[in-house]
N, C-alpha and C positions, 0 to 999 in steps of 0.2 A: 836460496836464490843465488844466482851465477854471477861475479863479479861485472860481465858482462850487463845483465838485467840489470844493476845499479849502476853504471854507466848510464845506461839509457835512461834510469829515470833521474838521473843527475842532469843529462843535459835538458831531459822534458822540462825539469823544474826551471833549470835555468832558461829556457827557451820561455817561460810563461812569465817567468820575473821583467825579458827585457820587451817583451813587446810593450808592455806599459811604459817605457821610455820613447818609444819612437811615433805615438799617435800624436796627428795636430788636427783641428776641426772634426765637421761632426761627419764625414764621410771615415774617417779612418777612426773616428770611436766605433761608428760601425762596423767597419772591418774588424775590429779589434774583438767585439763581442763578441760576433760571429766563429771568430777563430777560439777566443774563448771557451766559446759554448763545446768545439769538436773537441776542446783537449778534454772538457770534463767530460762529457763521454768515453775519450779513450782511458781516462782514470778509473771511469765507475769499473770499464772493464779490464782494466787490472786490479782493481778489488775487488774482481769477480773471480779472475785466475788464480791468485791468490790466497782467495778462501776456499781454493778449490786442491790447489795444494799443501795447502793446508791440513783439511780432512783428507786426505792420502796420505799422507808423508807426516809422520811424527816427526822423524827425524831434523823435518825440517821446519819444524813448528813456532819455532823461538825466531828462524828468519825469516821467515813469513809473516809474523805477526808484526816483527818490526818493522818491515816493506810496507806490509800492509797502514800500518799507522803512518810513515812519511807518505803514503799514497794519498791520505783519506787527512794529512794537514796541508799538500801541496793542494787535494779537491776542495780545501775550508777556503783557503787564502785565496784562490784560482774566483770560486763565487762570490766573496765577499768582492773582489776587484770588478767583477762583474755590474755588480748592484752599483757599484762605487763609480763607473765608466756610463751603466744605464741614467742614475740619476743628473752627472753632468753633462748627458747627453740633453736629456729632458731640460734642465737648463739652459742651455745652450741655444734650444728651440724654442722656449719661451723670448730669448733675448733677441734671437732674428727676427722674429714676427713682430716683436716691439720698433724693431726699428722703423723709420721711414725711410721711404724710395719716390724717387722723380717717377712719374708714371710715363714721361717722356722725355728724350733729350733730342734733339736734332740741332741741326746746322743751314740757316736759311738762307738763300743768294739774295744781293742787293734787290733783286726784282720781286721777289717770291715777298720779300720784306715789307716794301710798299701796302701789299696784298694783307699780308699780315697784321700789317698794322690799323688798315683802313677797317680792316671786320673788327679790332678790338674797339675803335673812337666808334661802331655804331651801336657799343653795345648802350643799352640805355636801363635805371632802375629806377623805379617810383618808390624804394623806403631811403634812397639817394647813400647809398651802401658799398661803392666802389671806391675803394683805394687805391691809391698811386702814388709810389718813394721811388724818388731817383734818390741814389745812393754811391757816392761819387767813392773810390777803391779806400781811399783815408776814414772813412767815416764807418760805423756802426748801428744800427737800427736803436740804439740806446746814448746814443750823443744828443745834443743840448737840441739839435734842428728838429728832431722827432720827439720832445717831450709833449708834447702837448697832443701827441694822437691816444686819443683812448684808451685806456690801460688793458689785454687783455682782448685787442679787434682782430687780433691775429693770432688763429689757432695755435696750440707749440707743437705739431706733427709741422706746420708749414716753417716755422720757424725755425728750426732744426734742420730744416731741407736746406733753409737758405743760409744759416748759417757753415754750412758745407761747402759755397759755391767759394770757389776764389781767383780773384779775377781783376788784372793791373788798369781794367777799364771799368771799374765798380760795376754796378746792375739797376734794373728798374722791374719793381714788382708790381703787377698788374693783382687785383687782392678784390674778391666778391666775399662777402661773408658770409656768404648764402652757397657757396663753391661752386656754382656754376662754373667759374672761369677763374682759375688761381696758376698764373704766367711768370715765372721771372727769364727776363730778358738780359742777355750781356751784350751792348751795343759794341758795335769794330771800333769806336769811339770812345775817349773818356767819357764820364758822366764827369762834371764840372760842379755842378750847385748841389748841395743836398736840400732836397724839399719833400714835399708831402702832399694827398689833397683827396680828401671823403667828398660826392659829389652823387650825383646821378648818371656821369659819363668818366670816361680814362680819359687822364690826361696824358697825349701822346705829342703834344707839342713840342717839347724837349726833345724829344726820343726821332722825332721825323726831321727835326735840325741838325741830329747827331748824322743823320744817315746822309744829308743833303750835304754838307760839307766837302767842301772842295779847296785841300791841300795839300802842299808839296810835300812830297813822300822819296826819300833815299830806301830804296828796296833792298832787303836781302834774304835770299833761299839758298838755305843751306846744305848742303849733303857732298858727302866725302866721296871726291873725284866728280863732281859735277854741281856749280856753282852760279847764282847769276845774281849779278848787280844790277839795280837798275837805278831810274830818278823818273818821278813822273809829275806832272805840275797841277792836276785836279783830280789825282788819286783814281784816278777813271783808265788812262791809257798809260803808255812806256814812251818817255819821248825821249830817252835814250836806256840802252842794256847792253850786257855784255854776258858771255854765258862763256862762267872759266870751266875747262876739264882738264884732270891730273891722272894720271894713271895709278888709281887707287884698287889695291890687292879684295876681294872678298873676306868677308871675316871665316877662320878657320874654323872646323868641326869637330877637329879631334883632337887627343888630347896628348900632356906629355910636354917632355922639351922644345919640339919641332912646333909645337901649338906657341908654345909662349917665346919662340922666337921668331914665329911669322906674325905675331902680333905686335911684335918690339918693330919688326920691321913697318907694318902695314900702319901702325900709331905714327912713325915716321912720314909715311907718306902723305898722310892726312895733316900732319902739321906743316908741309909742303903745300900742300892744294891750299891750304888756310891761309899760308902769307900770300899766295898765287893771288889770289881772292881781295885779300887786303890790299892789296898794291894797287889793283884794279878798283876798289871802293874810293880810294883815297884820291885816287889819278881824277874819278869822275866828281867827286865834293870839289876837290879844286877846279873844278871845270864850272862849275855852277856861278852862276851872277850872284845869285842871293840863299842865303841857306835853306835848308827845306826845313818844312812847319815838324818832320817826324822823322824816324828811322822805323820802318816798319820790318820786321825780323821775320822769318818763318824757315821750316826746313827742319834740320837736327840740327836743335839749341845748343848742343856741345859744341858743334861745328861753327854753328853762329856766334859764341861768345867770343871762340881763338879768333874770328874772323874779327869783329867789332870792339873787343879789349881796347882800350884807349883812344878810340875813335870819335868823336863828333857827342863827346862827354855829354855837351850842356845842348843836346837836342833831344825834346821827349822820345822813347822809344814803346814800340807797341809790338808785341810778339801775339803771335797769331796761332793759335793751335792748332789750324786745318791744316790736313796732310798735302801740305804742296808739291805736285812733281813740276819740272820744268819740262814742257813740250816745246820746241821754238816755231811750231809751225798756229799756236793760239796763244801767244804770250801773253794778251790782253784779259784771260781767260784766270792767270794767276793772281791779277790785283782785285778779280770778285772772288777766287777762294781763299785773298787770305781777307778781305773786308766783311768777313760775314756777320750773320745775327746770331747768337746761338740762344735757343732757345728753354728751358724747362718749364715744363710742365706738374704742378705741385700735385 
């Protein structure tokens, strides 16, 4: 065999040894067999070419046979990695289908809410089987307030779900045992008390006071080069804002020096539009008679933190995960997307 032909199956080998460093998940195990599977192929048939030069050529008999043998251990190693790739792939799939998943997530408007709420208070059970935990963000389904429910009312597929959720305004789970109807709620509001309560109806009392509430809100949406402050006094309208903009660069695409120096610049700029911002938040707290009940956040949270850093410390703050743009022509439009319901569905 030609110096050359042992090149080649030098680098085959080594081409086989490193794809098993570079897979993650079970798409690129797949890949990985897949491509697997073509090398042992192209190996059978060079331990076909080989035996085939073999019985031709004495002369080369002795290199052939040794070719042939590093063929037929790189083909050993190559299927055992196979089996080895197949079986934690098979793993892999068992361990997905075990998990649990929300069958729904959505995000409800104030209005939509009401609606929501009023179908869960009509549901009604005669073996008196419906659950409902407010669960205020300090607290855990295993604290002192929930000892006394049941041991075991609540499936662990749902419990698992809920323990995922995470959320600086706690949650209320709506809980059928019979799973007609298995709801957890994030109100726009803290939850406050933790409680509990097995019945023949949901208790949604709590939950339609959280939503009714009417309090003073210092506003901030955040995004680099385009900002807006506001203050509203029943969380309903804007009874003043200001909408800062900076001239903030696009994030770059490509790569290299030129990349990490337009972003040294463009981080610059942003830490500009952020004091911009701040100056304007602070101008409008000192303008206020009486402090507001909250500091409600939303935007890009990077941006909201350099904006709100040492600001208005000892006033509760509620960040808001819906993606706010600022329009100025429906402002009134951003205090129902950042107060929403979010919903899961177990």
């Amino acid at each position: 065999m030609t110096e050359k032909s042992k090149t080649e199956k030098g680098k085959l080998a080594d081409n086989i040894n490193s794809l098993f460093g570079r897979y993650t998940g079970k798409e690129k195990l797949e890949e990985e067999i897949d491509r697997l599977h073509s090398h042992i192929v192209e190996l059978r048939l060079d331990i076909s070419t080989l035996q085939r030069r073999m019985d031709k050529s004495a002369e080369n008999e002795k290199k052939a046979v040794a070719a042939k043998q590093v063929a037929e251990e790189n083909l050993n190693i190559a299927e055992v990695r196979v089996r080895t790739l197949e079986h934690e792939l098979e793993i892999q799939k068992g361990t997905c289908s075990s998990q649990a998943a929300y069958r729904l997530v959505e995000t409800i408007s104030p209005r939509k809410a009401q609606e929501y709420i009023h179908s869960l208070s009509s549901l009604r059970s005669p073996s008196a089987n419906l659950l409902t935990i407010y669960v205020p963000s300090d607290h855990s389904l295993s604290d002192e307030p929930y000892r006394g429910m049941p041991e075991g009312q609540i499936d662990p597929e749902s419990l698992q779900l809920i323990q995922k959720i995470e959320s600086s305004n706690g949650c209320v789970l709506f809980y059928d045992q019979d799973h007609m109807v298995n709801e957890l709620v994030i109100p726009p509001f803290p939850v406050e008390d933790a409680d509990w309560q097995a019945g023949d109806s949901f208790n949604v009392t709590p939950l339609n006071m959280l939503l009714d509430r009417e309090e003073a809100a210092l506003v901030i949406v955040a995004h680099a080069g385009e900002s807006l402050a506001g203050y509203s006094r029943d969380s309903r309208t804007f009874d003043s804002y200001e909408i800062i903009r900076s001239n903030v660069k696009s994030k770059h695409s490509k790569g290299g020096f030129s990349q990490r120096r337009f972003e040294r610049l463009r981080d610059e700029e942003v830490v500009h539009h952020a004091e911009k911002v701040r100056i304007a938040l602070v101008k409008m707290l000192e303008s206020l008679e009486e402090s507001p009940d909250y500091l409600l956040i939303g935007g890009d949270q990077q941006v909201a933190k350099m904006i709100t850093a040492g600001i208005a410390e000892d006033i509760p703050r509620l960040l808001s995960s819906a993606d706010v743009h600022i329009e100025k022509h429906n402002l009134d439009d951003i205090l129902k997307q950042m107060l929403v319901l979010r919903r899961y569905k177990l």
